[in-house]
matplotlib code that plots the C-alpha trace (Angstrom):
import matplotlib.pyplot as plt

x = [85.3, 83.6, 83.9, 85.4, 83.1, 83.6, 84.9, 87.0, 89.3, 92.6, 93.5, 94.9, 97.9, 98.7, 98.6, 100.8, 103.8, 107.1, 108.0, 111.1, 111.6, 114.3, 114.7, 117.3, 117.4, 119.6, 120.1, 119.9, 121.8, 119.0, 116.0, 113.6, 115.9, 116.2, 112.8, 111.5, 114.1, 112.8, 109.1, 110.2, 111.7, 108.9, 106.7, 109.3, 111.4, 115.7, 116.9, 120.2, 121.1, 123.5, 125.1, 128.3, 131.7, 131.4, 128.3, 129.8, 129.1, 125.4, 124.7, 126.3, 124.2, 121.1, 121.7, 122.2, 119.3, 116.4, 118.4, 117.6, 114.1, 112.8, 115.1, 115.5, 118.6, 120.7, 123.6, 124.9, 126.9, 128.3, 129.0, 128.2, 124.4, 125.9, 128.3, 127.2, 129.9, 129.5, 125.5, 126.0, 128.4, 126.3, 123.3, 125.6, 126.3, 123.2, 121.7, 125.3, 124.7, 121.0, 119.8, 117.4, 115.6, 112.1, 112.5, 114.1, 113.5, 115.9, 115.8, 119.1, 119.3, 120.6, 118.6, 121.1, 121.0, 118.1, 119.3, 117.1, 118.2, 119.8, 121.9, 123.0, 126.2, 126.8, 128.8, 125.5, 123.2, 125.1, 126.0, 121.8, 120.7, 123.7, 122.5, 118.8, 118.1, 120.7, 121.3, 117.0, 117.6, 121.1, 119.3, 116.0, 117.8, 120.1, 117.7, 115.0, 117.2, 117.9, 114.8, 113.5, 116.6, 115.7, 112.5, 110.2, 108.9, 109.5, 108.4, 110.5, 109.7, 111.7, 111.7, 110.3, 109.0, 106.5, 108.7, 108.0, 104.8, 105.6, 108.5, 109.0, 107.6, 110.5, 109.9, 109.2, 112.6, 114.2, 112.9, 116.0, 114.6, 113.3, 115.6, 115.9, 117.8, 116.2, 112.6, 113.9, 115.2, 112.4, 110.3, 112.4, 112.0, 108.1, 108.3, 110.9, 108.8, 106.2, 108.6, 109.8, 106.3, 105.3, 108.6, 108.7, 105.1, 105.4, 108.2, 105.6, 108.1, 105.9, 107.5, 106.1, 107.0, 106.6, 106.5, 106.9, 106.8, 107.9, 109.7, 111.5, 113.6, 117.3, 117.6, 116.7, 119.4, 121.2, 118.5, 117.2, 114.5, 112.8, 112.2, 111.3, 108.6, 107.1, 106.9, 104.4, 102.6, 102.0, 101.4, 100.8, 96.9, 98.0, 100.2, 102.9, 105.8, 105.2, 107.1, 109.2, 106.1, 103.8, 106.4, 106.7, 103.0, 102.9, 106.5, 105.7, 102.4, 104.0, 106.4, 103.5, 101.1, 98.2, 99.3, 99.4, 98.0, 99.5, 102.4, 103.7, 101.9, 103.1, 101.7, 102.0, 102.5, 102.3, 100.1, 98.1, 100.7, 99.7, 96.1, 96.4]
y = [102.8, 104.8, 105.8, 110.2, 112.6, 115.6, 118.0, 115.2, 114.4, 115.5, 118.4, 116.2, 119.1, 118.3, 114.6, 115.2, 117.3, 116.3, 119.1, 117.9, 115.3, 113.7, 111.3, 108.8, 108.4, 106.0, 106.1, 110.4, 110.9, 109.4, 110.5, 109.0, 109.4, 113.4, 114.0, 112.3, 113.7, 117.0, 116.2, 114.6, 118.2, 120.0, 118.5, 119.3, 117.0, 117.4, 115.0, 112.9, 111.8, 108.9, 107.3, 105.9, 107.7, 108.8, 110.4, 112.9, 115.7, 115.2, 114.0, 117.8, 119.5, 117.7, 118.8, 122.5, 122.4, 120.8, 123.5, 126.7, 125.8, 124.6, 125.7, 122.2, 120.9, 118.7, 116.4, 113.4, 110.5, 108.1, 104.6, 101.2, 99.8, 95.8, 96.5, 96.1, 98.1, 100.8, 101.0, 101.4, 104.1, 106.1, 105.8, 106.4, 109.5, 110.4, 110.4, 111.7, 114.8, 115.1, 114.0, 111.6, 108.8, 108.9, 108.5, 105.7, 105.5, 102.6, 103.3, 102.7, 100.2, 98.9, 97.5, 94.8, 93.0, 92.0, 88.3, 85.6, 83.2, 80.8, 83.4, 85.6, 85.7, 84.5, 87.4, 89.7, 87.5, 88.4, 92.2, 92.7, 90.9, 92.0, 95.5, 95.9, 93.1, 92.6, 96.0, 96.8, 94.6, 95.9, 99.4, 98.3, 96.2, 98.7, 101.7, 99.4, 98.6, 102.1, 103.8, 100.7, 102.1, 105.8, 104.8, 107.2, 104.6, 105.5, 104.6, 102.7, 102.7, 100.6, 100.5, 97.6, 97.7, 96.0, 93.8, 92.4, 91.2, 90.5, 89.4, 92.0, 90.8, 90.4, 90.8, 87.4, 88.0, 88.5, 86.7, 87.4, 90.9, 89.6, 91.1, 87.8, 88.9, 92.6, 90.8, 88.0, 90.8, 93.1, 90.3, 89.4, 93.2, 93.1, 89.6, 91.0, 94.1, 92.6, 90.7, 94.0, 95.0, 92.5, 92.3, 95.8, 96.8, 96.5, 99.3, 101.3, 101.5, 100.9, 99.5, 99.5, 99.2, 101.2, 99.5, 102.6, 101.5, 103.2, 106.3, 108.6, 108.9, 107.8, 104.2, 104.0, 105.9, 103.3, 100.8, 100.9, 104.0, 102.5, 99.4, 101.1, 103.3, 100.7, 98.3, 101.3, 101.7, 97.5, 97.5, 100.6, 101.5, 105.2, 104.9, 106.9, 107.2, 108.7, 111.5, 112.0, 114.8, 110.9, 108.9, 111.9, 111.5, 108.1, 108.2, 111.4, 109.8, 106.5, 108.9, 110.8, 110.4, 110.1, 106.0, 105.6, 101.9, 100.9, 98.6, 95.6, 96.6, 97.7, 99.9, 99.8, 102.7, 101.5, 103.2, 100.5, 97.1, 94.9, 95.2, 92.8]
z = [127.0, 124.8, 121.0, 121.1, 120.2, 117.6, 120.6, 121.9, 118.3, 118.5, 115.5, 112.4, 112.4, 116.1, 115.5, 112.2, 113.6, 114.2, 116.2, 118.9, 117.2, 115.7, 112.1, 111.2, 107.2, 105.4, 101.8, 102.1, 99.2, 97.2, 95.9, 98.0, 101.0, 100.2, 99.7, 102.5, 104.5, 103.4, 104.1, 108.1, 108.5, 106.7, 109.4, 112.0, 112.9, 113.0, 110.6, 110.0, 106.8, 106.1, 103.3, 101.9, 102.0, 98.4, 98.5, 101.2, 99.0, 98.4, 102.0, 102.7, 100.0, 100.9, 104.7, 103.9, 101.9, 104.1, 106.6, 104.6, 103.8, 106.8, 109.3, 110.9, 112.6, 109.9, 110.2, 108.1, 109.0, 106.2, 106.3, 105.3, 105.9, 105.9, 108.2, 111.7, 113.3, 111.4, 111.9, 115.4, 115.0, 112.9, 115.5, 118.1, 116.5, 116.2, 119.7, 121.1, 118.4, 118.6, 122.0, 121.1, 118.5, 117.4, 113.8, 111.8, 107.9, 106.3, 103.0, 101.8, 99.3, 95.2, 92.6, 91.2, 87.6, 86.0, 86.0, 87.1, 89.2, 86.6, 85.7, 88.6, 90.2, 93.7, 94.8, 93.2, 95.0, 98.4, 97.8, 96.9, 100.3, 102.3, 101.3, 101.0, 103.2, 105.9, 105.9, 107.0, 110.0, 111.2, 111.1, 112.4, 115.2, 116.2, 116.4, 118.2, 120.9, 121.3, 121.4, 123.9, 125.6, 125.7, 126.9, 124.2, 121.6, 118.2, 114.5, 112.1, 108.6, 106.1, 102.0, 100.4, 96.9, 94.7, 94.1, 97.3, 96.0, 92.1, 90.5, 87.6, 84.2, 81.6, 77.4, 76.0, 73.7, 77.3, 80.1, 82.3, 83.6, 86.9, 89.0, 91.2, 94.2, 94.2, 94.8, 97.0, 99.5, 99.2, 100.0, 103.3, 104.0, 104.2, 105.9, 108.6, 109.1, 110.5, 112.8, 113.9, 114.8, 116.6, 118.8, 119.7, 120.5, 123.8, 124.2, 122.0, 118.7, 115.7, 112.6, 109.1, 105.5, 102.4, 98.7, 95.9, 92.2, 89.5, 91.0, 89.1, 92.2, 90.9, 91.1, 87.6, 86.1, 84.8, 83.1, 80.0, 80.6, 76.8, 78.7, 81.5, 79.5, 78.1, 81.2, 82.7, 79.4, 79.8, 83.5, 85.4, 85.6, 86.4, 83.0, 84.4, 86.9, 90.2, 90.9, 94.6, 95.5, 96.2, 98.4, 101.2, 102.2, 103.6, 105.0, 107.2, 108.2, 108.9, 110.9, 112.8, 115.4, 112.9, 111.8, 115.4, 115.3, 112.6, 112.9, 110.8, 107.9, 104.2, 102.7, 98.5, 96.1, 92.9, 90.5, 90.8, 89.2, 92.2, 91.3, 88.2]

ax = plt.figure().add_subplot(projection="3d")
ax.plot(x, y, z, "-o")
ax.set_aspect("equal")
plt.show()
């Protein structure tokens, strides 16, 4: 075998298009889950959005929107992310409304109390990993299985977090803001991930992780933004938040053709905290 030659490279825009596909997105009431929703379509894929009941309203606003700008085919579907039943309704849905799976992006997920683990509630502990852990593998499972099924491959991109790799530095006056459970389940996530890849790269689905930072994207809307402020004064290189415009990129390319041997992996954006 030998190495491609200039006239032989495929076109980076082929390679990055989306086009007949079709995108599975949990948490798409969300920031992050909106805007990368946005960017799958952008690059042409139809996209599904799911969330819980009471966020029926966005899901439908979100949909309508990604519609009118990109002319993509939409839907949503809402239910419960640790709750097996209802994860395989909601992909059921999808392939009996769109025809097909190429595209999963598991992203739902809750931050939890900043407790650390002296201090946390048992019934916290479970509702964070039940959630943002339990909840990655139900979807990833599920979705797996199916694309193996459909025989197409497919690429499955979950949310982790620095927080994966750190445990969030608390004030000296208040060393409880470690967010305990948030960090053990982010962890699992990456972990899990590369489980994922490895299983499945036979049936040529790929499956990869994402760890964002500090991302004005939502979840932060009820902490303490002063604290917040001054943790990325302390600890971000980049001495700022990132804004939803940097977490599109890397999902749609995790998505494409172009991160085509890439599985397992995470892949951190951070501003630069995990360098320290």
């Amino acid at each position: 075998m030998k190495p491609l030659q200039i006239h032989e490279l495929n076109s980076i825009y082929d390679m990055l298009s989306l086009k007949g596909k079709v995108a599975f997105v949990t948490g798409g009431a969300g920031g992050i889950g909106r805007s990368c929703a946005a960017g799958l379509a952008e690059a042409g894929a139809d996209v599904v959005l799911m969330d819980i009941p009471v966020k029926e309203d966005v899901l439908r606003a979100n949909c309508e929107a990604i519609e009118k700008r990109y002319g993509s085919k939409t839907m949503y579907v809402m239910g419960d992310v640790s709750k097996e039943e209802d994860v395989i309704r909601m992909i059921d849905e999808t392939v009996q409304q769109m025809g097909r799976l190429d595209i999963v992006f598991a992203n739902a997920g809750v931050g939890g109390r900043d407790d650390n683990p002296g201090q946390i509630e048992a019934a916290e502990w479970r509702k964070v990993i039940d959630i943002d852990l339990t909840g990655v593998f139900l979807v990833d499972r599920t979705a797996a299985n199916v694309m193996k099924k459909l025989g197409n491959g497919g690429s499955i991109i979950n949310t982790a977090s620095m927080s994966g790799h750190i445990i969030n530095k608390g004030s000296r006056a208040d060393m409880s803001k470690h967010m305990a459970a948030y960090a053990a389940a982010k962890a699992g996530v990456i972990q899990f991930t590369k489980s994922m890849g490895v299983s499945y790269v036979e049936d040529n689905i790929r499956c990869n992780s994402i760890s964002p930072g500090m991302i004005l994207s939502g979840l932060h809307d009820n902490m303490d933004m002063e604290a917040l402020e001054a943790f990325v004064a302390d600890s971000v290189p980049m001495n700022r938040f990132a804004s939803l415009n940097e977490i599109m990129g890397i999902v749609v390319f995790l998505a494409s053709d172009l991160s085509s041997y890439a599985t397992g992996s995470d892949f951190v954006i951070d501003g630069g905290v995990t360098i320290w």
